[in-house]
N, C-alpha and C positions, 0 to 999 in steps of 0.2 A: 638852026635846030637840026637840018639834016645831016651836020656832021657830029654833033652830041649823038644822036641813035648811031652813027657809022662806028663811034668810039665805045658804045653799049655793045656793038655787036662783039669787034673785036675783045671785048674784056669776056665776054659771055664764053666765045670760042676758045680762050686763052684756058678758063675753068673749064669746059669741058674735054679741051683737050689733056690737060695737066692730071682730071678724073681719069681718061683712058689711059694716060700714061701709066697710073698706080695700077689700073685693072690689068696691065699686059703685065706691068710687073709681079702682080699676086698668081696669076695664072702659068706666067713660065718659072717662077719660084716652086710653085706648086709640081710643074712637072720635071726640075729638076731633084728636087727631093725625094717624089715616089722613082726617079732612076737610081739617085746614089740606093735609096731604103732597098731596089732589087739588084743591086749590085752588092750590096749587103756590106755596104760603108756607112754604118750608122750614125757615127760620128758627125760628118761631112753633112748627112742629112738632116740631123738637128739644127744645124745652123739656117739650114735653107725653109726646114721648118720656122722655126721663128722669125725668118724674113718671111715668108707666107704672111705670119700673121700681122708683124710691123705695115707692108704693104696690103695687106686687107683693111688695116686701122686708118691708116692714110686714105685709102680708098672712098670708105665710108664716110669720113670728117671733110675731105673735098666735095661730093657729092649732098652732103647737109648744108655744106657754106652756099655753093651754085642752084639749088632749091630755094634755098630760104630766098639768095637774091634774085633769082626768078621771082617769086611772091612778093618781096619788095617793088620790084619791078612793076609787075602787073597794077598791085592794087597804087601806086603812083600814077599811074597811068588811066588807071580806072577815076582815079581822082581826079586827075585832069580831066577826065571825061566829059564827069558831071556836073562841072562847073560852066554855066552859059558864057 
């Protein structure tokens, strides 16, 4: 049993690391495009615009999946609980 939670944890860690992976990507997207937008390469910047949002979208859809199986999780567990 104690390696089934050793294998919960890793997969947990895997989601939330793979969440921050998108967040650093939304974030340095984000700051390369307000440079090209003051560099006054608009162009250049619409692309990194729309990778903004592509990695905002990912962001968000990993972070609902890693939620949801946190609350799978728990109430599995809660259920084990309650059971004598």
């Amino acid at each position: 049993m104690a390696k089934q939670k050793l294998e919960k944890d890793y997969l947990y860690l895997a989601y939330k690391g793979k969440e921050y992976l998108w967040l650093g990507f939304t974030i340095l997207s984000i700051l390369i495009s307000a440079f090209y937008l003051i560099k006054s390469d608009k162009e250049q910047a619409l692309y990194f615009i729309a990778l903004t949002f592509l990695a905002g979208l990912l962001y968000s859809f990993n972070r609902s999946r890693r939620k949801k199986m946190e609350t799978r999780a728990k109430e599995k567990q809660d259920k084990l609980d309650i059971k004598p």
